[in-house]
N, C-alpha and C positions, 0 to 999 in steps of 0.2 A: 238733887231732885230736879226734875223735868217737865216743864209742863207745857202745854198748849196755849198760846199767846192769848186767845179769848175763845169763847165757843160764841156761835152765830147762828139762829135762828129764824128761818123766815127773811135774810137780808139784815136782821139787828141783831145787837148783841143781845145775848140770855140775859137777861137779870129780874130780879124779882119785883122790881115796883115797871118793869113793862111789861108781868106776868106771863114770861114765854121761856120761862123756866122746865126742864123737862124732870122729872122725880128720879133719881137713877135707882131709888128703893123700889119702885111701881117698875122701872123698865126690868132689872133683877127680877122681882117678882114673877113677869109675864112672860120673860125670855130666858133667862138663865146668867148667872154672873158669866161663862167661862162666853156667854153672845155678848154680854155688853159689853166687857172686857176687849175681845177682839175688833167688836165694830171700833171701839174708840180708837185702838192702835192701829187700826187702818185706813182709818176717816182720814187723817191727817198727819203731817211731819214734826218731830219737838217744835216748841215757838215759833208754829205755825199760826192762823185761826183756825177752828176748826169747826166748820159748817155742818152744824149738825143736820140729819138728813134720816130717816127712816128704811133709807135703803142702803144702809153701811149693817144694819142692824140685820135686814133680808139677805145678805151678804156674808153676814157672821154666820149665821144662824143655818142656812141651805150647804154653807163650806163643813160647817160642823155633824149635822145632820149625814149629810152625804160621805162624810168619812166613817161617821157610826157606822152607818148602812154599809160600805162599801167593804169595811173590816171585818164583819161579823159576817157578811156574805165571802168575802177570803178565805176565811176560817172554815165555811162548811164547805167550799170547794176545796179547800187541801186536805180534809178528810178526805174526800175524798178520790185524787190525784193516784193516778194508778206509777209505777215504778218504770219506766221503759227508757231505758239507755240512748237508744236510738233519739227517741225526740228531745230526750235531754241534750244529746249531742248537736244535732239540728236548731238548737237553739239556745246554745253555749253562747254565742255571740251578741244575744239579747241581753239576754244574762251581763254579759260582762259593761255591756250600753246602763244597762239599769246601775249598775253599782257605780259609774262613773256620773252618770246624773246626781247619784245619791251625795258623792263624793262635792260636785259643784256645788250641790242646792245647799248643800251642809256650808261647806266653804262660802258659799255667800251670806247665809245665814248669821255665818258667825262677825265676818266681816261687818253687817249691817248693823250685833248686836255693839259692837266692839264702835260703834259711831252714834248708837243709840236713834237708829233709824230705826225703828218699830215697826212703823207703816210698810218700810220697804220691804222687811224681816219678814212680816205676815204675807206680802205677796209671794216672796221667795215660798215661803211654807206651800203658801198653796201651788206656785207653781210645780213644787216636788210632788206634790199629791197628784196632780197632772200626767206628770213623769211616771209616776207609780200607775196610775192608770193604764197610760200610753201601753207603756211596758207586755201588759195584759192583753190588749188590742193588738199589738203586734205580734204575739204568741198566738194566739186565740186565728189571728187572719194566715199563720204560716203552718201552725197542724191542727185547729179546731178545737184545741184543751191545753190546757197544764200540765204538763209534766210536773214528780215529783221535784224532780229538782228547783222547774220554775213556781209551783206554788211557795216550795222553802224560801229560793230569795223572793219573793213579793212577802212574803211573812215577816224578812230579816227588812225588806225596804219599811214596809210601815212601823215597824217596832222604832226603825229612824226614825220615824217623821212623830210618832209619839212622843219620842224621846226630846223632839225639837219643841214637839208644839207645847211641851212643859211652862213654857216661860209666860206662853200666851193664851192657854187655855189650858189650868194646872188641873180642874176636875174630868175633865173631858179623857187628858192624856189618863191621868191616875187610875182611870177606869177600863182606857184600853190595853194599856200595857199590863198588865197580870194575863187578860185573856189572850193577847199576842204570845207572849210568853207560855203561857203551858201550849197553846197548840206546837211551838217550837221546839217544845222537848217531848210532844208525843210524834214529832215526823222523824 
């Protein structure tokens, strides 16, 4: 077991008879376990302190958010993703940049879990969500859409990053990965 050297609030340490104790039952309640969860894991290093901060939580919570949004808008664009060779071919090269990002961000990931750097883990995460983005934008600025083939792998890249963010946000993934998944085996 792992833990964080002391938490720190305001410049002092938490504790309950200096009343700067924060509820983590109220913070669950108002944000979601799989925010609090993450803001903690990326506040800070094991047996670190770890200075707690409100904006670890705006952090979790907009990275979370914005993957919701960003998957479920995926999904209705590779519905709709027309079949054309041509730009599939035009942009084979993207394509194979994405799956070697995938390939690193995984590789560091796992590297980071394997040292029990969490904090470092979570940023990798998000960096790969980045990448997954990126990916899109440079599609999008060389023919103006997705090809079938490029909606498929940005489909197979987030079912990765699902796949990853399991450890650090288990209801979040739990939730996207089914809906990843059938869009997968309807292209």
């Amino acid at each position: 077991c792992l833990f964080h050297e002391m938490v720190v609030a305001d410049g002092r340490k938490m504790s309950k008879h200096l009343g700067n104790v924060v509820d983590p039952d109220e913070l669950v309640a108002e944000h979601g376990a799989d925010t609090v969860r993450l803001a903690i894991l990326y506040a800070a290093g094991p047996a670190k302190a770890l200075n707690w901060t409100e904006g670890a939580l705006r952090f979790a919570s907009r990275f979370l958010r914005g993957l919701w949004d960003y998957t479920h808008d995926s999904i209705a664009a590779a519905a709709e993703a027309s079949d054309d060779a041509e730009a599939a071919a035009e942009t084979a090269f993207i394509r194979e940049r994405l799956v070697k990002w995938c390939d690193n961000g995984l590789e560091r990931i796992a590297a980071d879990l394997e040292e029990l750097q969490m904090h470092t883990a979570v940023r990798d995460v998000t960096r790969l969500f980045e990448r997954i983005q990126d990916f899109e934008k440079r599609v999008i600025q060389r023919r103006g859409e997705l090809s079938r083939a490029d909606a498929e792998a940005q489909v197979a890249a987030l079912i990765l990053l699902a796949r990853t963010l399991s450890p650090f946000a288990p209801h979040a993934a739990e939730a996207l990965l089914p809906v990843l998944k059938q869009q997968r085996t309807q292209q």
